[in-house]
N, C-alpha and C positions, 0 to 999 in steps of 0.2 A: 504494500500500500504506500503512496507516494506519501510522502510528506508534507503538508501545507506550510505556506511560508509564514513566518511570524510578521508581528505585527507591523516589524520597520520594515520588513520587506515588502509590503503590501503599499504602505508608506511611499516605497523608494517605485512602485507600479503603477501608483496612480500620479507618480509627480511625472513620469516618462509617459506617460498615457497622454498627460493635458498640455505638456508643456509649455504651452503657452493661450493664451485669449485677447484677442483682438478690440480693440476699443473700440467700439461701434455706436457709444452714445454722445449723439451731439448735444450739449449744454450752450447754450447761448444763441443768436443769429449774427449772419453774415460774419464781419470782422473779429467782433467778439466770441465766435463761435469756439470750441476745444473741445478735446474728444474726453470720453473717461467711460469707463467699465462699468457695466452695468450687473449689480448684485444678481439679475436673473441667471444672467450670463455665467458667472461663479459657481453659483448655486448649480444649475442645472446640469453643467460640466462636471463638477464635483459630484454631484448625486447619482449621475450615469456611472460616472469610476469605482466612487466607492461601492457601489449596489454591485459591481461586475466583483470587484476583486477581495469583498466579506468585509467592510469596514461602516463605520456609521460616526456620524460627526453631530454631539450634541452641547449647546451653550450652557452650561450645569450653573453660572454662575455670573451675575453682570453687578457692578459697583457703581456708585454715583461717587465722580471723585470730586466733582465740581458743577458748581452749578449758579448760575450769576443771568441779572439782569441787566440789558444794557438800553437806554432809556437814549434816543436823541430828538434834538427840538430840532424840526423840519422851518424851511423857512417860512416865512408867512403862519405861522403859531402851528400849534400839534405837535403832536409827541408819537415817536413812532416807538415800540418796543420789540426788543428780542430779545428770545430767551436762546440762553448757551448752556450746554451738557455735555460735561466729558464721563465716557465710564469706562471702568475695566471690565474686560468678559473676560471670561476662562473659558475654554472651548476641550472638550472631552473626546477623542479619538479613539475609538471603542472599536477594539478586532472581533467581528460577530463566530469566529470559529473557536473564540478564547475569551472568552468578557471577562476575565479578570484583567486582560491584560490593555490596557492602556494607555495613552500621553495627552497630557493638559498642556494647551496650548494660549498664551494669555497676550492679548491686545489690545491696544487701545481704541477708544472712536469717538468724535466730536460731532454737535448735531446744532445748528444754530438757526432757529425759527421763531419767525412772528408769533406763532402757536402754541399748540402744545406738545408739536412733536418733534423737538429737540432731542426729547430721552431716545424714542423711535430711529431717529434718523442718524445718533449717534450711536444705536445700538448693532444698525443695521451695514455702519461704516465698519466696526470693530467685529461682525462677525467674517465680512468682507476679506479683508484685510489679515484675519487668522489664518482661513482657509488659502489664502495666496500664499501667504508665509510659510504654514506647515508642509504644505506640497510644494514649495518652492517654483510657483507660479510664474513664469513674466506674460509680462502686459502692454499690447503695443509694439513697437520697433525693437529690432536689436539693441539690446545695450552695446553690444560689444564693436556696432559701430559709430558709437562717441568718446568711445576710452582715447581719446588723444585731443578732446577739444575740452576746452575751457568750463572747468567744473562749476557752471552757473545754468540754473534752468532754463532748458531749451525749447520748452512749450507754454500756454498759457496756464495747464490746468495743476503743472510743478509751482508755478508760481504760485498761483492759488491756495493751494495747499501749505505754501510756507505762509503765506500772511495769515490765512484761517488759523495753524496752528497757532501760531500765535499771535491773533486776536485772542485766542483762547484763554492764553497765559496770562496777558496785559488787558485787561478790563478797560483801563483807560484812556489806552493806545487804541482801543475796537471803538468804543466811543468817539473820541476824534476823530477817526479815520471815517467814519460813517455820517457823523458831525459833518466835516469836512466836504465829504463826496455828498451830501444830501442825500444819501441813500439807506434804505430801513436796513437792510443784511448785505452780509458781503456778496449773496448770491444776484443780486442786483449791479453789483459793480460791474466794469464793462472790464476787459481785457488789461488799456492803457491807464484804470484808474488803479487797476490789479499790480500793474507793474512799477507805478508810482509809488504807491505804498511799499511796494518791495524793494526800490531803489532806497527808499526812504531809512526803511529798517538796517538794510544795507551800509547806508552813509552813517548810519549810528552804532554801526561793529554789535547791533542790536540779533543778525542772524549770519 
């Protein structure tokens, strides 16, 4: 009787299986427009693989690490509000041919809404982002062909991600910056006001 493979090797099966996922969601119009991964995409990749090769992947645990309001005054009077949520997940990789045997995988996700679905959106980024991680996912273009140009973001939605993360951390920098740009979230910013702020953080040895 053959032997089935443990649990990293099943691991090391479904990371060769996906090896990679194509960005195929467009955020923004025209100019402003950049590409990013869409959680279906993830998800549906991953659940094909794992379902093939006895693996199950479950969020056993999410943390609120943070959590803040950020309040700006629109021109002409009103007040626009967001809310921001960062949490940790722990994400549980469960071999179905062995359920004792196991790996916790722990991520982070940020979620920044008018709403109330910051917790949601930040829940949704962090389990995102585990599942790429643990299988050792890429996303998008070759990395391996930019390893010789200048270690600064070369898209719009890499930017993005540095100034969201940290609006996250600086409360009062995402206020300004939104103050500033008159705009409710950063999901509103356009591209060039993305990149301003990024220069901005920049000139300030701030990232």
């Amino acid at each position: 009787m053959e032997e089935k493979p443990n649990l990293y090797q099943k691991i090391q099966l479904v990371s060769n299986e996906i090896k990679n996922i194509e960005k195929n969601l467009t955020v923004g119009k025209g100019n402003y427009a950049y590409k990013a991964v869409q959680d279906i995409d993830v998800t549906l990749e991953v659940k094909e693989a794992e379902s093939k090769h006895g693996l199950v992947s479950i969020p056993i645990k999410q943390e609120l690490v943070k959590s803040e309001i950020i309040r700006v005054v629109k021109e002409g009077g009103g007040e626009s509000i967001n809310y921001m949520d960062i949490i940790k997940m722990t994400l549980r990789i469960i071999n179905l041919d062995n359920t004792s045997e196991y790996i916790d995988v722990e991520s982070f996700g940020r979620g920044l809404d008018p709403g109330d679905k910051g917790f949601g959106k930040a829940s949704t980024y962090a389990r995102k982002y585990a599942l790429l991680n643990a299988y050792k996912i890429a996303t998008g273009e070759d990395p391996d062909e930019n390893k010789s140009k200048v270690q600064t973001p070369a898209t719009v939605d890499e930017v993005k991600n540095i100034v969201v993360d940290y609006m996250m951390t600086d409360n009062q920098f995402a206020q300004n910056i939104l103050s500033y740009f008159n705009v409710g979230s950063a999901d509103d910013m356009t591209s060039e006001q993305l990149k301003m702020a990024y220069n901005n953080l920049k000139k300030k040895g701030k990232i």
